[in-house]
C-alpha positions as CSV (number, residue, x, y, z in Angstrom):
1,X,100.3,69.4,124.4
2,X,103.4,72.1,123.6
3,X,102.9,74.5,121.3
4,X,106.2,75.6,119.5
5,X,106.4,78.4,116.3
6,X,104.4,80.4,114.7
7,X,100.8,81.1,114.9
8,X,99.3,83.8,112.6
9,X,96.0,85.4,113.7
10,X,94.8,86.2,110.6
11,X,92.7,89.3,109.7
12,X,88.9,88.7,108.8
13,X,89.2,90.4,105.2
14,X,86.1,92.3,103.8
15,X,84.8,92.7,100.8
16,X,83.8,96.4,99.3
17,X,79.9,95.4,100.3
18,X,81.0,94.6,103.9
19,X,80.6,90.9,103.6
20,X,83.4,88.2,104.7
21,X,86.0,88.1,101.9
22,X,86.0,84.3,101.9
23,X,88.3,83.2,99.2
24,X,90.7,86.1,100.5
25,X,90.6,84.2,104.0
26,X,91.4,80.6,102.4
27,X,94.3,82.4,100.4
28,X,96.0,84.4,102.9
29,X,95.9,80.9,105.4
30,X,97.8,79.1,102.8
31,X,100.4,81.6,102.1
32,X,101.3,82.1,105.9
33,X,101.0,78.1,106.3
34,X,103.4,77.8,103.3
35,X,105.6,80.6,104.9
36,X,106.7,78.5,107.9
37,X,104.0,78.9,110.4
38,X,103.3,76.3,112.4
39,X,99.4,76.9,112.6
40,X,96.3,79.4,112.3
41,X,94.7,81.3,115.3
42,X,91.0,82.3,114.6
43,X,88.9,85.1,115.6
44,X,92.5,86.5,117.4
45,X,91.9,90.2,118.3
46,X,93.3,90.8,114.8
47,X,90.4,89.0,113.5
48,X,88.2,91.7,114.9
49,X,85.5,88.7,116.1
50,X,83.6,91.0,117.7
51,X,82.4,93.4,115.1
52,X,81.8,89.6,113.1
53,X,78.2,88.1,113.7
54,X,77.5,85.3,114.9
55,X,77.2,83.1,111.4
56,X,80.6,85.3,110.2
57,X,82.3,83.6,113.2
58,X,81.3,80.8,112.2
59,X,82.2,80.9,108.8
60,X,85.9,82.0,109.9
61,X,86.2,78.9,112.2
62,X,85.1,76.8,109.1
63,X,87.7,78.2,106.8
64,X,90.4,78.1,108.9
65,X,89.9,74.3,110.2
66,X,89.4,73.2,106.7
67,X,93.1,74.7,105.9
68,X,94.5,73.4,108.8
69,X,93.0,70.3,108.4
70,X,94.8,69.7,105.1
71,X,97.8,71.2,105.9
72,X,97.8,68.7,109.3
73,X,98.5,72.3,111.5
74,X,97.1,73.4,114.5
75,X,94.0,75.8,115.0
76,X,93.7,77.8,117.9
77,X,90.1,79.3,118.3
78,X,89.8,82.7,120.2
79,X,86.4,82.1,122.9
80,X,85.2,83.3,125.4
81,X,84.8,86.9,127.5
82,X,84.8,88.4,130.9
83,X,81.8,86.2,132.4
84,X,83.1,83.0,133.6
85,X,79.7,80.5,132.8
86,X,78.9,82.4,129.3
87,X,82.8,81.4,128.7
88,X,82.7,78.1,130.1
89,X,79.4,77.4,128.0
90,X,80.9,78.8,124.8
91,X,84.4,76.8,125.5
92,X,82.0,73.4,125.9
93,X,80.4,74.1,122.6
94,X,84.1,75.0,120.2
95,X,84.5,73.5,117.1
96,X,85.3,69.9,117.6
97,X,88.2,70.5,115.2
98,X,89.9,73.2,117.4
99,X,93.5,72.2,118.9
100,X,93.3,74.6,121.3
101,X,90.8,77.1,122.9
102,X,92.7,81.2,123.4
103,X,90.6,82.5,126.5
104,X,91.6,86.7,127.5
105,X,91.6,87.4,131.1
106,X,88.6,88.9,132.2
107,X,88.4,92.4,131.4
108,X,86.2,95.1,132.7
109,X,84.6,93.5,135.5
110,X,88.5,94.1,137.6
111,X,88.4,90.9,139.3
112,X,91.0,89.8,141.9
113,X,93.9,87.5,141.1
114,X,92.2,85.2,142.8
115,X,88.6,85.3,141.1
116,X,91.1,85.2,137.8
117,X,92.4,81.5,138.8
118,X,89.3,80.6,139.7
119,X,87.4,82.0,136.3
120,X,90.2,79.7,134.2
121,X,89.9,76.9,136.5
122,X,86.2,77.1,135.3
123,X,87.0,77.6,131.7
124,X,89.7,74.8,131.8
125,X,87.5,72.4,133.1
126,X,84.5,72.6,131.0
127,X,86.9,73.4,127.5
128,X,87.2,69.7,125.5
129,X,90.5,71.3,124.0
130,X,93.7,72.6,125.5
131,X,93.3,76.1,126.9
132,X,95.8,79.3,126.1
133,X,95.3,82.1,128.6
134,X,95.6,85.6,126.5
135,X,97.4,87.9,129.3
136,X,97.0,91.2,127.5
137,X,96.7,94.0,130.7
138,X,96.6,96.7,128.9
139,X,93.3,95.4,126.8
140,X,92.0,94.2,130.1
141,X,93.2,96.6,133.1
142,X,93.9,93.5,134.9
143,X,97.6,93.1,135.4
144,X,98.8,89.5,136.8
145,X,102.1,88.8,139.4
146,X,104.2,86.1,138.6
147,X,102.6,83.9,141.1
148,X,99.3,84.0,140.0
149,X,100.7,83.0,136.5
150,X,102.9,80.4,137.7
151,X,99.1,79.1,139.5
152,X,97.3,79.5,136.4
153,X,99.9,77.4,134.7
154,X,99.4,74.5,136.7
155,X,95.6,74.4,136.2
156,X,94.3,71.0,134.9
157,X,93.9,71.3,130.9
158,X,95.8,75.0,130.8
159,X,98.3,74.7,127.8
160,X,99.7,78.3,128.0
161,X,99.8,81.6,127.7
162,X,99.4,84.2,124.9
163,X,101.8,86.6,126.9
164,X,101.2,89.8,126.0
165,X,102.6,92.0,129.1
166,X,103.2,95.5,127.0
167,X,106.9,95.4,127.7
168,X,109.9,92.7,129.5
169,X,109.2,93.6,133.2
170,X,110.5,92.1,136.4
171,X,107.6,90.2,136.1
172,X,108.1,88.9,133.0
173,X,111.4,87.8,133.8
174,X,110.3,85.6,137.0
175,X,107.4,84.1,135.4
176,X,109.9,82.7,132.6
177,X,112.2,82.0,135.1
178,X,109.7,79.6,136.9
179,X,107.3,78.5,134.5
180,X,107.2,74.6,134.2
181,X,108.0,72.9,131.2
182,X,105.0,71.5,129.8
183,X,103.4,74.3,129.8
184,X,103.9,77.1,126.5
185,X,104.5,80.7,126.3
186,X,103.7,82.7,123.2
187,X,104.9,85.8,122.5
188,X,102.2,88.1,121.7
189,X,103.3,91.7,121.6
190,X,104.9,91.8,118.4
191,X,108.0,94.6,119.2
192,X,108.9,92.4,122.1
193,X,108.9,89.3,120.9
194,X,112.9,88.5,120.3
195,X,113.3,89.6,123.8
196,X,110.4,87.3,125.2
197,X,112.0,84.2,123.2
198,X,115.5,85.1,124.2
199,X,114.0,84.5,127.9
200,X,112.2,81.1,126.6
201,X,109.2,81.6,125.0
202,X,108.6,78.5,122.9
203,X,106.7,80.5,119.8
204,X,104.4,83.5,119.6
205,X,101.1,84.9,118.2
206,X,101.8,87.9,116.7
207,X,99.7,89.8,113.8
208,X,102.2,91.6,112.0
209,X,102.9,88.2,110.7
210,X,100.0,88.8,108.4
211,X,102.3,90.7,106.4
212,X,105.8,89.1,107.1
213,X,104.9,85.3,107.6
214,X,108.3,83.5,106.5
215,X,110.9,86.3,108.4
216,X,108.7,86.2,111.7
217,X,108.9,81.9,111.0
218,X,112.7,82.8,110.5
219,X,113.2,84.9,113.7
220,X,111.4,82.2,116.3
221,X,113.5,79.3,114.3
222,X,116.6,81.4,114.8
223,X,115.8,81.7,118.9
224,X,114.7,77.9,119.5
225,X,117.9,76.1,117.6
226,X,120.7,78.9,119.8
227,X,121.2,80.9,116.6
228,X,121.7,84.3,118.7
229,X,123.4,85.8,116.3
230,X,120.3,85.8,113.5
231,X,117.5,86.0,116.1
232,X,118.8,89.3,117.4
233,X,120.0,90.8,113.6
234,X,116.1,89.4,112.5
235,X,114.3,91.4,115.5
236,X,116.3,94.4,115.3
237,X,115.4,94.4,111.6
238,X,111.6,94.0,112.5
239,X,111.3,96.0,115.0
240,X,110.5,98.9,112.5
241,X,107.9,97.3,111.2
242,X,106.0,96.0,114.4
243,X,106.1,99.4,115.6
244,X,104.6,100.9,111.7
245,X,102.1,98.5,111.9
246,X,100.8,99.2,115.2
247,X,101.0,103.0,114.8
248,X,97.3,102.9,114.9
249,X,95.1,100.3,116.8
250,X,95.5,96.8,115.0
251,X,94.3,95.5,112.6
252,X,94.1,99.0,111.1
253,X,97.3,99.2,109.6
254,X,97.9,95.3,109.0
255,X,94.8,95.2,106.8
256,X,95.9,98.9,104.9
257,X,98.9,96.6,104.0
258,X,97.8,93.6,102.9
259,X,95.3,95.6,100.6
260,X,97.8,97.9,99.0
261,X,99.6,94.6,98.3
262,X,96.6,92.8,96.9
263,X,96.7,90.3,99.4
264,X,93.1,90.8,100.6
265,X,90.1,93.1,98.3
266,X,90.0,96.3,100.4
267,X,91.6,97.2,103.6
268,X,88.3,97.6,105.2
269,X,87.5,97.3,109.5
270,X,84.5,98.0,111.3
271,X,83.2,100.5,113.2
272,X,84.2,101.9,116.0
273,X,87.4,101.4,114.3
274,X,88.4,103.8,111.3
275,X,90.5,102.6,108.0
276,X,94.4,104.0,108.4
277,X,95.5,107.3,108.0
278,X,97.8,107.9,104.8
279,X,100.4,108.5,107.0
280,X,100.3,105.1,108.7
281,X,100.1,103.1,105.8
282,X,102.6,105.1,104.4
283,X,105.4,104.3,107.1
284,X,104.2,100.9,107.5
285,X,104.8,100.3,103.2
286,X,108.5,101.9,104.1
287,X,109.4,99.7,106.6
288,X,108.0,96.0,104.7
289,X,110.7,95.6,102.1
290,X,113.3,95.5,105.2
291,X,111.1,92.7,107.0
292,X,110.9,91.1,104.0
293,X,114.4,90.8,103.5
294,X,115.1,89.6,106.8
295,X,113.7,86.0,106.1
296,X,116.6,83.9,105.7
């Protein structure tokens, strides 16, 4: 299984009592679907699953499968933490209408590249679905060399990866260079995703898409059919905005957005997070009406 596009992450909206915005959820997964995205990710980072209970989770992963299901997209399901048989056991039990299972590198514990092939070989084979590995180092403290990702990637059942490096390293650049074909690369830091697709990424996972669906559809489009031209004129004109909305730790800012635009009731998160400063979601209202425009 290849997966190609645009996958949202969507935000787990509140209501002003603190309780799953539900109907918000439904919306905002349409709008994004009818925006060009190629499918939903659930309880992403963005989603801010672990701050969710248990039956909230649950509730999330029923929403978004039901949209998927009738729009005939793909649902990636974020499981899984940094013990290896709690994962595996969690990966066994997904949602039977999952396409694909997004499993972070372990963090905290510091294991060796080596206990990190083994954990996913684990994961891999006890998941029913396709698994993406979510390389995010500086969430985890666990930076990976190109080899060990090119091992990773030829696990049994391992899909892909949600690369998200912090930058376009020498690593970066020999993992592309090498990584086999059936096996997919999302983009997931969202100020360097042109870059990441201009070296081959085949889509990306990226959470300011919450706000600009159809111009971060656009920009992937633009990289995977050889229009250089648009791709780079689309990321240099949402670069602004990726770097707005992650002026404070996300979804902080994403979710001051979509209230003020009355996407979603209030622009609530949970503690130990804190709602955005005016200034952020002032700068981050500036730079949307550019993003906007750039969808094509």
């Amino acid at each position: 299984m290849t997966f190609n596009g645009l996958y949202v992450p969507l935000v787990t909206p509140f209501t002003a009592d603190d309780e799953l915005a539900a109907d918000a959820l439904e919306a905002l997964a349409h709008e994004v679907l009818d925006a060009g995205a190629a499918g939903l990710v659930a309880l992403g980072t963005t989603g801010e699953p672990t701050t969710l209970t248990h039956d909230e989770q649950r509730r999330v992963i029923d929403i978004c499968a039901r949209v998927c299901a009738e729009r005939d997209v793909t649902l990636i399901v974020g499981a899984g933490s940094n013990a290896t048989h709690d994962s595996a056991r969690a990966l066994s039990a997904l949602d039977p209408r999952a396409t694909a299972a997004l499993a972070v590198v372990p963090y905290y514990n510091r294991p060796s590249e080596d206990g990190v092939v083994e954990h996913f070989r684990v994961l891999a084979a006890a998941s029913p679905v396709p698994v993406l590995i979510y390389h995010i180092p500086y969430r985890t403290s666990r930076t990976l060399g190109a080899e060990t990702l090119c091992r990773l990637a030829e696990l049994p059942n391992v899909a892909g990866f949600k690369y998200t490096a912090g930058g376009i390293d020498e690593t970066t650049v020999a993992f592309l260079a090498r990584v086999p074909e059936h096996v997919s690369v999302l983009a997931g830091d969202d100020l360097f995703a042109a870059p990441l697709l201009a070296l081959g990424a085949t889509g990306a996972i990226l959470a300011c898409a919450n706000v600009a669906p159809a111009a971060y559809a656009d920009l992937i489009a633009a990289w995977r059919t050889g229009a250089l031209d648009t791709g780079r004129a689309l990321g240099n004109r949402l670069a602004p905005l990726a770097d707005a909305l992650f002026a404070e730790p996300n979804p902080i800012v994403v979710k001051a957005v979509l209230a003020a635009q009355g996407r979603i009731p209030t622009p609530n998160v949970r503690l130990p997070l804190l709602p955005a400063s005016p200034e952020a979601l002032a700068g981050a209202l500036a730079a949307v009406p550019a993003a906007l425009a750039a969808a094509i």
